[in-house]
C-alpha positions in Angstrom: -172.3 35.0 -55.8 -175.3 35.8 -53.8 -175.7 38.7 -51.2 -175.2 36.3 -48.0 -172.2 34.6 -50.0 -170.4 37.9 -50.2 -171.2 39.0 -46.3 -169.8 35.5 -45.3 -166.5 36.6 -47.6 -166.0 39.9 -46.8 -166.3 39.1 -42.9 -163.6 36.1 -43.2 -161.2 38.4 -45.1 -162.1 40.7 -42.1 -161.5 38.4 -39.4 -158.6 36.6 -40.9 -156.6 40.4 -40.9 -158.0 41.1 -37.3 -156.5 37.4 -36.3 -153.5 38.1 -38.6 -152.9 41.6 -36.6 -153.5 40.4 -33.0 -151.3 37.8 -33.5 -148.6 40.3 -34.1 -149.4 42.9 -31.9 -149.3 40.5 -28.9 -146.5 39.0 -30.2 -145.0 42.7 -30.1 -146.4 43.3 -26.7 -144.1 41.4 -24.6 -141.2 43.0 -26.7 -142.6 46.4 -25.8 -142.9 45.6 -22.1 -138.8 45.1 -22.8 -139.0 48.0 -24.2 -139.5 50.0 -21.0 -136.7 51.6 -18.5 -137.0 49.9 -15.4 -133.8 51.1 -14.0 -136.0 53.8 -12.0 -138.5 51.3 -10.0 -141.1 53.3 -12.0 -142.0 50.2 -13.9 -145.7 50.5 -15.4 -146.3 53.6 -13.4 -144.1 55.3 -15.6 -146.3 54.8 -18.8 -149.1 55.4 -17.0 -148.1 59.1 -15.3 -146.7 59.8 -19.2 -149.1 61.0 -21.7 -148.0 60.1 -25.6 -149.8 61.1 -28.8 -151.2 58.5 -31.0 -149.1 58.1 -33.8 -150.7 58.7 -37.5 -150.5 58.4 -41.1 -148.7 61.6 -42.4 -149.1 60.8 -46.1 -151.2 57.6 -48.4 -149.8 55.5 -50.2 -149.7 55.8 -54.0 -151.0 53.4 -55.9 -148.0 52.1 -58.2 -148.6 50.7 -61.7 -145.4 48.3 -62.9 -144.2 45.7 -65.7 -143.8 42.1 -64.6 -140.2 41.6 -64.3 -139.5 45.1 -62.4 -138.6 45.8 -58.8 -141.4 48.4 -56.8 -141.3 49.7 -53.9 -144.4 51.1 -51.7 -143.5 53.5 -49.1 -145.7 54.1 -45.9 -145.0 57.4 -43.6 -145.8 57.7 -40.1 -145.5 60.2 -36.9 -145.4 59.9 -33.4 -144.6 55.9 -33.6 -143.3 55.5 -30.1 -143.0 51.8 -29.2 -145.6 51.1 -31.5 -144.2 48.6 -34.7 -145.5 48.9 -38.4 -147.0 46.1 -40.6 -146.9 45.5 -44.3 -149.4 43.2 -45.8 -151.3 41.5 -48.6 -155.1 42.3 -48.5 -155.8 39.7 -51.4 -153.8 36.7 -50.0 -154.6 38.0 -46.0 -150.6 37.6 -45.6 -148.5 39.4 -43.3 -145.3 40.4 -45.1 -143.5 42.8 -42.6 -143.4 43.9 -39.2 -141.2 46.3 -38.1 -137.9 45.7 -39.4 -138.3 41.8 -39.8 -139.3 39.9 -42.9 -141.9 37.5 -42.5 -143.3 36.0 -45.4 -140.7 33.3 -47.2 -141.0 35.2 -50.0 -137.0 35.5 -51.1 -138.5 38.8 -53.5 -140.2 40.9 -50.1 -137.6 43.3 -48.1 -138.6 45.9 -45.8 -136.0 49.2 -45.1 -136.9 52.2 -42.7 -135.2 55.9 -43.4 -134.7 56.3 -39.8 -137.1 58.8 -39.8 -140.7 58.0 -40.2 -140.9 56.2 -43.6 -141.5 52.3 -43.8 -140.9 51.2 -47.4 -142.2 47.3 -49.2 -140.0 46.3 -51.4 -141.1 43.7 -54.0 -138.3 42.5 -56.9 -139.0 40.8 -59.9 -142.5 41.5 -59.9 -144.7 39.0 -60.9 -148.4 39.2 -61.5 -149.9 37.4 -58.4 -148.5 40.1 -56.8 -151.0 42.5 -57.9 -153.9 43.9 -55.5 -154.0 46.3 -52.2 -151.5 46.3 -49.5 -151.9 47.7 -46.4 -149.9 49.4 -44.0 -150.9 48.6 -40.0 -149.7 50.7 -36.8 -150.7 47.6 -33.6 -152.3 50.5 -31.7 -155.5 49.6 -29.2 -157.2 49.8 -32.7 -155.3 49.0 -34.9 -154.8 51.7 -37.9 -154.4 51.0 -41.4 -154.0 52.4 -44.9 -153.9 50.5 -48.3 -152.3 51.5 -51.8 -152.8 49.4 -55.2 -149.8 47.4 -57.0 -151.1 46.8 -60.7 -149.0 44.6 -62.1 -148.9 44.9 -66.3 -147.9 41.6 -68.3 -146.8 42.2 -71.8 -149.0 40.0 -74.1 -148.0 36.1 -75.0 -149.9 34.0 -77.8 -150.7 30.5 -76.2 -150.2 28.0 -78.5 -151.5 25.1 -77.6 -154.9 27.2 -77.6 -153.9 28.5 -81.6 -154.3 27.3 -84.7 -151.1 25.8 -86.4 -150.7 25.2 -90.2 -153.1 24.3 -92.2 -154.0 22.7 -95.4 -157.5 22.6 -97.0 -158.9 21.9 -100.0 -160.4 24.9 -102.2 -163.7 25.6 -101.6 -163.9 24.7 -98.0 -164.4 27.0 -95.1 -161.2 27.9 -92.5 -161.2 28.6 -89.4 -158.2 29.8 -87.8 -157.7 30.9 -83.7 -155.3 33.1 -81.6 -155.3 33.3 -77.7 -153.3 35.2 -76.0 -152.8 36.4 -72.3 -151.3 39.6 -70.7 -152.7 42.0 -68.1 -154.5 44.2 -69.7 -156.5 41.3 -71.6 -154.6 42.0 -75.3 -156.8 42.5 -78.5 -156.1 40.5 -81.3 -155.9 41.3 -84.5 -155.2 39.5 -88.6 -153.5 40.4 -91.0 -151.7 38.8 -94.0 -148.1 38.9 -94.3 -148.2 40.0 -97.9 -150.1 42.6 -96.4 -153.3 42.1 -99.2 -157.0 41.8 -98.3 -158.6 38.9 -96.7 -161.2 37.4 -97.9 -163.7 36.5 -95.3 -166.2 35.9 -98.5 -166.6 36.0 -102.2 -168.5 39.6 -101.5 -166.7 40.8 -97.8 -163.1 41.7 -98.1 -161.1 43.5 -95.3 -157.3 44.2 -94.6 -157.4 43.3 -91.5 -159.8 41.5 -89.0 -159.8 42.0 -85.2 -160.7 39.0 -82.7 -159.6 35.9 -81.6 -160.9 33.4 -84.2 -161.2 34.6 -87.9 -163.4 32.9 -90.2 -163.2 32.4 -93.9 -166.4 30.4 -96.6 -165.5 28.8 -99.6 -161.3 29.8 -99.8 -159.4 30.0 -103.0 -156.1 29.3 -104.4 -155.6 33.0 -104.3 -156.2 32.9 -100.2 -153.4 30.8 -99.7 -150.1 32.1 -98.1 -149.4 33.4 -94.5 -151.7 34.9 -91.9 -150.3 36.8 -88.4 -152.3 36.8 -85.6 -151.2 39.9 -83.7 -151.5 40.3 -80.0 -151.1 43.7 -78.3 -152.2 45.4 -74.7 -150.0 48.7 -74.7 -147.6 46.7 -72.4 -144.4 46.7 -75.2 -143.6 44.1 -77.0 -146.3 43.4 -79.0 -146.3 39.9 -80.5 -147.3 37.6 -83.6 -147.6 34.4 -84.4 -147.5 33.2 -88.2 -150.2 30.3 -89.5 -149.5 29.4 -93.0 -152.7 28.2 -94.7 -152.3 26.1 -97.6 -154.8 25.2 -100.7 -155.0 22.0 -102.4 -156.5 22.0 -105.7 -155.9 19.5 -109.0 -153.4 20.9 -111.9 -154.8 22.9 -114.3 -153.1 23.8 -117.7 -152.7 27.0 -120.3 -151.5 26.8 -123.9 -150.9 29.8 -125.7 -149.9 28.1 -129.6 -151.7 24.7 -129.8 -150.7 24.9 -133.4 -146.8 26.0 -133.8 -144.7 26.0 -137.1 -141.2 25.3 -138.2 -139.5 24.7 -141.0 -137.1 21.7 -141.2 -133.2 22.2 -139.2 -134.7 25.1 -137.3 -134.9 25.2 -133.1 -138.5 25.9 -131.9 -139.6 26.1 -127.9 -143.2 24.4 -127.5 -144.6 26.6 -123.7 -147.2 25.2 -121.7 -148.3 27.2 -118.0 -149.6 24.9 -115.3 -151.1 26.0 -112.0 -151.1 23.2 -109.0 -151.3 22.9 -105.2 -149.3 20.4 -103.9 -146.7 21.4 -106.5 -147.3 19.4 -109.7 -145.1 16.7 -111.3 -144.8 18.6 -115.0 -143.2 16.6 -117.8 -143.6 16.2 -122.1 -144.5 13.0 -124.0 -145.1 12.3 -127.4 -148.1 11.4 -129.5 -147.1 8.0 -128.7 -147.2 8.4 -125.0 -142.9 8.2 -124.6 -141.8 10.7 -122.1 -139.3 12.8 -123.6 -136.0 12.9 -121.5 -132.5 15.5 -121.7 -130.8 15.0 -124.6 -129.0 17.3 -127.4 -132.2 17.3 -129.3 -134.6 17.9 -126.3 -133.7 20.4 -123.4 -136.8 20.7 -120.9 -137.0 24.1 -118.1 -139.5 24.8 -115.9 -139.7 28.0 -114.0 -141.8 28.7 -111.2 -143.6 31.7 -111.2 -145.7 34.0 -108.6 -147.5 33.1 -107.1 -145.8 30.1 -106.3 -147.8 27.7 -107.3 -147.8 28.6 -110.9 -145.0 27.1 -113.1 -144.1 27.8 -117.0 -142.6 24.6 -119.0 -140.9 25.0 -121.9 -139.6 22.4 -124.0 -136.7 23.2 -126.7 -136.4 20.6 -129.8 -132.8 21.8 -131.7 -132.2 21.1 -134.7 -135.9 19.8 -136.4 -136.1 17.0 -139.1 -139.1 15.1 -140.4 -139.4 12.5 -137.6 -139.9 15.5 -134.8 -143.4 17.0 -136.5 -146.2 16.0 -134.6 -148.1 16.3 -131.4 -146.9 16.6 -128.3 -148.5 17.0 -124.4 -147.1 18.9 -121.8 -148.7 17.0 -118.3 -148.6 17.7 -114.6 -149.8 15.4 -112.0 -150.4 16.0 -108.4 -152.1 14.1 -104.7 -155.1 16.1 -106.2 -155.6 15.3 -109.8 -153.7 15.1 -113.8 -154.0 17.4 -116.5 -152.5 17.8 -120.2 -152.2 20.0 -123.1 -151.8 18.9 -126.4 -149.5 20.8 -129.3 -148.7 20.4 -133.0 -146.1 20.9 -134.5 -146.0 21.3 -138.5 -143.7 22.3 -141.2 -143.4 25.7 -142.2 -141.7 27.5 -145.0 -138.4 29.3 -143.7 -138.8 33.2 -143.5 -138.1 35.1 -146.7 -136.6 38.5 -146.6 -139.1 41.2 -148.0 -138.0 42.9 -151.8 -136.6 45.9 -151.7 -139.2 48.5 -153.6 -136.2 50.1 -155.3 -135.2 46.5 -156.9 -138.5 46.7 -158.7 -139.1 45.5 -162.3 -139.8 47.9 -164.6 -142.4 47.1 -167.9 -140.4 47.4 -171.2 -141.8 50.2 -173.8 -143.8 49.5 -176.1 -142.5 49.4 -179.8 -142.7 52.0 -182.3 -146.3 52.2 -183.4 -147.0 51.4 -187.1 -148.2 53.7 -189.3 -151.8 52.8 -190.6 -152.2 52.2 -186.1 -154.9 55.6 -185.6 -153.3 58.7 -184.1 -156.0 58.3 -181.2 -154.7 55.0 -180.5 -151.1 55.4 -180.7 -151.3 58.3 -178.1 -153.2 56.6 -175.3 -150.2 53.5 -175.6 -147.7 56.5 -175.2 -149.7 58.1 -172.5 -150.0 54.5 -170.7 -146.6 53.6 -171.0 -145.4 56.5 -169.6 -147.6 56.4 -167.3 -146.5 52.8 -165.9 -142.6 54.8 -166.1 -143.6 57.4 -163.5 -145.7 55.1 -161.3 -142.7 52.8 -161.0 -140.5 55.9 -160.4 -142.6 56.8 -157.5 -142.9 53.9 -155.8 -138.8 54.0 -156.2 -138.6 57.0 -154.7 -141.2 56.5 -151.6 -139.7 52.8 -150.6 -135.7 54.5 -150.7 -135.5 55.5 -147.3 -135.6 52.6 -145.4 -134.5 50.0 -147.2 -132.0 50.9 -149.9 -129.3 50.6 -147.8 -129.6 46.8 -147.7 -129.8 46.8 -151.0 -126.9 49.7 -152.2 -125.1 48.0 -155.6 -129.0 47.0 -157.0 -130.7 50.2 -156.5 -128.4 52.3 -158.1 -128.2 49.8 -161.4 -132.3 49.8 -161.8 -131.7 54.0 -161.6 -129.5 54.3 -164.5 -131.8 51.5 -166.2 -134.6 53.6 -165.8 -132.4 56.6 -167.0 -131.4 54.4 -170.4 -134.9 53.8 -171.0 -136.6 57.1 -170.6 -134.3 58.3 -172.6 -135.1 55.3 -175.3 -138.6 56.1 -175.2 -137.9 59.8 -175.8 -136.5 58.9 -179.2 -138.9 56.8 -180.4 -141.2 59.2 -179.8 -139.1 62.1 -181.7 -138.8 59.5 -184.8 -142.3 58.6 -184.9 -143.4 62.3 -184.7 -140.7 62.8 -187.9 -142.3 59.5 -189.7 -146.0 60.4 -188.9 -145.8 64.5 -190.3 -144.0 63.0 -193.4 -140.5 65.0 -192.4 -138.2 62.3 -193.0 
């Protein structure tokens, strides 16, 4: 608006209240002429031979700050009013309101009361915010005299919606672009955040836990960006308020096999596993090597359990009871709008698990027979010395496996003991009797 723009303005607000307050104040005139005691035959000479004070503003009026939806009131004091009438009105929309103690706007929420004393209150209910701005109070003196006072009118914040993003689904990879408008008095900030509460990604380098503006942009989303976003509006005008977008990520399945190669023996139960991640949520099911989906039955029983986040899902598949005819390969396969995946497994024969020996049910190595008596001296004591040798090594290892395992094994252990007793004592005596043969005592 240019400078001659904003004269022409400021002198047609200006004239429209110097109209506005003629009109009243000769419209009050003629009331004020019946006004005046004419009982006497004074007439106008009275007023004229009396000398009244000009009536003034005693205090301002305070500017008033209120909620939309609440009732204020603006109160306007004045002394020495006479005959003279007081005006409420609205500076912005050059609207008288009041005069005296008569409503006249049409407004059903404007009343005016008086404290019959000097103090001329506006009263405006359920507030609304085209009621802000200045309102003055007017005494219709010669020249007329006025005051003003501010109404601020506060609007807790609302998101618009038909200005805000909605929903969305996108595929991964692409850029998103999601907006939040909101309006309130004060203008409201706006701010992200997600409702998991973890970081957003605004790029593969920049991540923030929260972003603040209207519109919020993200490059080259992921699966792990998906879930809910709130946009949250607030001016310090309580409530503040949210609105929830859900962005969603399409992307093909994708598939994770721990054992590719499991084995069983034969009559056993084994459970083949296969994970699968997918966005729409995948159809998951298991064939055979000949391409025969496998269905519920007592030899098949098929679960799948979704995990977190949600688009993950584990499949298992349970075959009871296995014979020959059920070793081979099978796929685990999901299908979505985006794409199919599968996974292949085999499944081979296995021996059954053995339980592990107990050392203490070890064999021991018989002794070795009495020597003869052209075998060399030499010789005949390094077999002595090896056998008992091999005696005390399988004592030892008798004695360091007994603590954990004999139990299991109670009735065996103690019969290889007194075994070992019977033959150390065996070998004892043949060693006596071929000392006695060999130094030529017997």
């Amino acid at each position: 608006m240019g400078p001659q723009e904003g004269r022409v303005r400021r002198r047609s607000q200006c004239a429209r209240v110097v109209l506005a307050s003629c009109a009243w104040a000769c419209a009050l005139a003629l009331g004020a002429r019946a006004d005046v005691d004419t009982s006497t035959g004074l007439g106008d000479n009275t007023l004229t031979n009396t000398v009244l004070e000009e009536p003034e503003f005693t205090d301002v009026i305070q500017n008033v700050t209120v909620p939309a939806g609440r009732s204020v009131r603006l109160a306007c004091s004045v002394k020495n009013l006479g005959s003279y009438k007081v005006a409420w009105m609205h500076f912005e929309q050059s609207a008288i309101l009041t005069v005296h103690n008569h409503v006249i706007t049409r407004n059903p929420r404007v009343s005016v009361t008086h404290d019959k004393h000097r103090t001329w209150f506006l009263h405006i209910s359920d507030v609304r915010e085209e009621d802000r701005g200045r309102y003055m109070c007017q005494i219709n003196t010669v020249t007329a005299k006025t005051q003003f006072g501010y109404l601020h009118v506060v609007v807790p914040p609302s998101i618009d919606d038909s200005l805000s993003s909605s929903d969305v689904i996108v595929r991964e990879g692409a850029n998103v672009t999601l907006t939040c408008r909101a309006n309130g008095s004060p203008k409201p900030t706006i701010k992200w955040k997600r409702d998991d509460n973890s970081k957003i990604s605004i790029s593969k380098s920049h991540s923030v836990s929260e972003w603040e503006g209207e519109v919020l942009e993200m490059a080259r989303i992921s699966r792990l960006d998906m879930g809910a976003y709130l946009c949250i509006a607030s001016n310090g005008v309580p409530p503040t308020v949210s609105k929830r977008v859900k962005v969603s990520v399409d992307f093909p399945p994708m598939l994770w096999i721990p054992h590719q190669l499991v084995g069983a023996p034969l009559y056993y139960n084994v459970t083949l596993e296969c994970f699968t991640e997918a966005h729409p949520t995948s159809l998951n099911y298991w064939t055979r090597d000949d391409g025969h989906m496998i269905h519920e039955s007592p030899k098949y029983h098929m679960e799948n359990t979704v995990g977190s986040p949600s688009y993950k899902t584990h499949m298992k598949l349970l075959i009871r009871n296995i014979i020959s005819e059920d070793y081979g390969t099978y796929k685990c396969v999901a299908k979505n709008p985006r794409g199919e995946s599968d996974g292949t497994i085999r499944l081979y024969t296995s021996s059954p698990p053995t339980t592990t020996p107990d050392p203490l049910a070890m064999t021991v190595p018989p002794p070795s027979k009495p020597p003869r008596r052209d075998t060399p001296l030499t010789d005949k004591g390094t077999k002595y010395q090896s056998n008992l040798n091999e005696i005390d090594k399988g004592k030892q290892k008798s004695d360091e496996g007994g603590g954990k395992t004999h139990l299991n094994w109670v009735g065996g252990a103690s019969q290889v003991t007194d075994n070992a007793e019977r033959r150390r004592c065996h070998l004892e005596l043949v060693v006596v009797i071929y000392v006695i043969v060999n130094l030529g005592l017997f």
